[in-house]
C-alpha positions as CSV (number, residue, x, y, z in Angstrom):
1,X,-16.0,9.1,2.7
2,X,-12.4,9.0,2.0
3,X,-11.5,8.9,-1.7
4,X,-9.9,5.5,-1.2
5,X,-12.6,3.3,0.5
6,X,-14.9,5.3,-2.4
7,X,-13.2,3.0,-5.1
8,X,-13.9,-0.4,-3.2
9,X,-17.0,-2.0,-3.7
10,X,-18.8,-4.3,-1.3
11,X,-17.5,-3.1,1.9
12,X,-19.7,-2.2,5.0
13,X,-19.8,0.9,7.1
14,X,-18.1,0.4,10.5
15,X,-19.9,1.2,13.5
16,X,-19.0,3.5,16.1
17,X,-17.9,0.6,18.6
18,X,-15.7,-1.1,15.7
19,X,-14.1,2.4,15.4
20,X,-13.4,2.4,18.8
21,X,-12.3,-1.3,19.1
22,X,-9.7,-0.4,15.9
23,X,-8.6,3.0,17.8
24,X,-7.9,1.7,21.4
25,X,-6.2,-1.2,19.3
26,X,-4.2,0.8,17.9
27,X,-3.5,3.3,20.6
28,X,-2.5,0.0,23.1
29,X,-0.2,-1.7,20.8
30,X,1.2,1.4,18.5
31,X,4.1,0.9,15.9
32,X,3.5,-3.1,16.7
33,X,1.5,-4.2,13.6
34,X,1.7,-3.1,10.1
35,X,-2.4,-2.9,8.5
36,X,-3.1,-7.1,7.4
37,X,-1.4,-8.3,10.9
38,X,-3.3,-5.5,12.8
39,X,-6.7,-6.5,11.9
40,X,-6.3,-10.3,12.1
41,X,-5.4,-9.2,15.9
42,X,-8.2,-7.2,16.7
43,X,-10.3,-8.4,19.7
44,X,-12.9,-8.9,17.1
45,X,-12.8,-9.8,13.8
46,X,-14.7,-7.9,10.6
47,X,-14.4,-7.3,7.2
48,X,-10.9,-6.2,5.7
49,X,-12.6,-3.8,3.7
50,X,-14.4,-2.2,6.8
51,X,-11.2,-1.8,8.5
52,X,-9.3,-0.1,5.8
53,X,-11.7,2.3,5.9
54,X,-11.5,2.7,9.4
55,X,-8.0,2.8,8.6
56,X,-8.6,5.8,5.8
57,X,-10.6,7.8,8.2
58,X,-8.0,7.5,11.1
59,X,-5.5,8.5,8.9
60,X,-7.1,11.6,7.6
61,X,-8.5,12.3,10.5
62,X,-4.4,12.4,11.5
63,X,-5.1,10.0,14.4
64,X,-2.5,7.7,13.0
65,X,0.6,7.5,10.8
66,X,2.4,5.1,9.2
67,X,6.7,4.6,10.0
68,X,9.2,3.8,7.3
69,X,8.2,0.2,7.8
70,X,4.2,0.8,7.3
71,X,3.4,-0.2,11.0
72,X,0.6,1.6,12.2
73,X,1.6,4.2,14.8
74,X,-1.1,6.0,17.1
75,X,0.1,10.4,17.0
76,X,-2.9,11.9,17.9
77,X,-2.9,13.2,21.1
78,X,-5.5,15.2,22.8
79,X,-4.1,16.9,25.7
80,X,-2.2,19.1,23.0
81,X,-5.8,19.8,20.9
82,X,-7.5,21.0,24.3
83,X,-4.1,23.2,25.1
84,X,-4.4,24.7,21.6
85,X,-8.6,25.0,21.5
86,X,-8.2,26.9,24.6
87,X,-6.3,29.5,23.7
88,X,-7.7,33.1,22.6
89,X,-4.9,34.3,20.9
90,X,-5.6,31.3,18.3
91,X,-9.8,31.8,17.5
92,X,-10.6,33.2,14.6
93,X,-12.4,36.8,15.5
């Protein structure tokens, strides 16, 4: 659990499908929304406190990043992991 979300109390767990919803949010409408104005927009609503920890584990998980405004920006990018999990030279032997 990410050291952040550990300190709220009374928040739920988001399921898989809101962690999806938040993610293809994100990735369609990237650098749009900063954090409040991003989840009032969400196709569904939930819990503030759910979504910052969705928000926590995206960022960790270096899915997302913030700009110099703090909109939420989608970086991750998997066409570069698969390049990079395919390679030999890189595996640990």
């Amino acid at each position: 659990m990410p050291a952040e979300a550990e300190k709220r109390t009374g928040y739920h767990s988001p399921t898989l499908d809101s962690i999806k919803m938040v993610e293809n949010f994100i990735r369609e409408n990237s650098g749009e929304f900063k954090k409040t104005a991003l989840c009032k927009e969400l196709p569904k609503q939930m819990m503030y406190q759910t979504f910052m920890q969705i928000i926590d584990y995206l960022h960790e998980s270096d899915k997302i990043a913030f700009d110099s405004e703090d909109h939420v920006c989608w970086i991750y990018n998997p066409e570069v992991v698969k390049y990079y999990n395919n390679r030999e030279d890189l595996r640990i032997k």
